[in-house]
N, C-alpha and C positions, 0 to 999 in steps of 0.2 A: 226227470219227473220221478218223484215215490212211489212206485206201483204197489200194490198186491193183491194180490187172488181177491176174483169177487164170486160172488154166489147169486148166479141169477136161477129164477125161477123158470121152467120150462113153460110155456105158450100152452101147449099141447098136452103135456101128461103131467103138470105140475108136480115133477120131480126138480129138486135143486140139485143146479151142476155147479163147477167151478169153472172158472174162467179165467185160466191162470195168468203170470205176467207177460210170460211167453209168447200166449193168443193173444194175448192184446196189444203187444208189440208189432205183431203179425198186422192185425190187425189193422191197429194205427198204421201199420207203414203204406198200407193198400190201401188205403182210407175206405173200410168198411166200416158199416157201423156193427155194434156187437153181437151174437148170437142173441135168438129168443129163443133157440128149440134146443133141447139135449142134443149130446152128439148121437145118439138112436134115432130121435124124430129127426133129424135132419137128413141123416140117412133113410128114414123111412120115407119125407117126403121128395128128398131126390128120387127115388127109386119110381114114387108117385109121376113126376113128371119125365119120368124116361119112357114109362109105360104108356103114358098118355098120349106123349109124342111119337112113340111107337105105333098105338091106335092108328094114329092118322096118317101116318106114312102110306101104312097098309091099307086104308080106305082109297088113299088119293091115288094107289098103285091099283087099286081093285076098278077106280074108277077109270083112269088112263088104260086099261087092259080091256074093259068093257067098250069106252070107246074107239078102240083101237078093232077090236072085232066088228064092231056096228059100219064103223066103215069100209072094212074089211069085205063085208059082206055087200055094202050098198055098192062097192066097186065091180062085186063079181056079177051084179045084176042084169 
């Protein structure tokens, strides 16, 4: 196939990247479909969903610890 570099526009910060032959070799081999975000916003929203799922780790730990004392306590009663 004739590749070459394309210039997609970023989703998010409407900056244009390149998308070179390389990535898109990458790409096609994994069969993704092509980037919409810079390589920044994509980075920035990975980070987004690390964080988020980090949120809830620490909720769902806060909540396991909480009921873990509640019955804790109804045992000693």
């Amino acid at each position: 196939m004739n590749r070459h570099n394309l210039y997609i526009k970023c989703v998010d910060c409407q900056t244009e990247f390149i998308f070179t032959i390389g990535e898109q070799g990458f790409y096609e081999d994994h069969k993704l479909y092509p980037p919409k975000r810079c390589p920044l916003c994509r980075k920035a929203k990975k980070r987004e969903r690390q964080d988020a799922e980090h949120r809830i780790k620490q909720e769902q730990n806060y909540e396991r610890r909480k009921q873990h004392e509640e019955s804790s306590e109804n045992t000693l009663l």
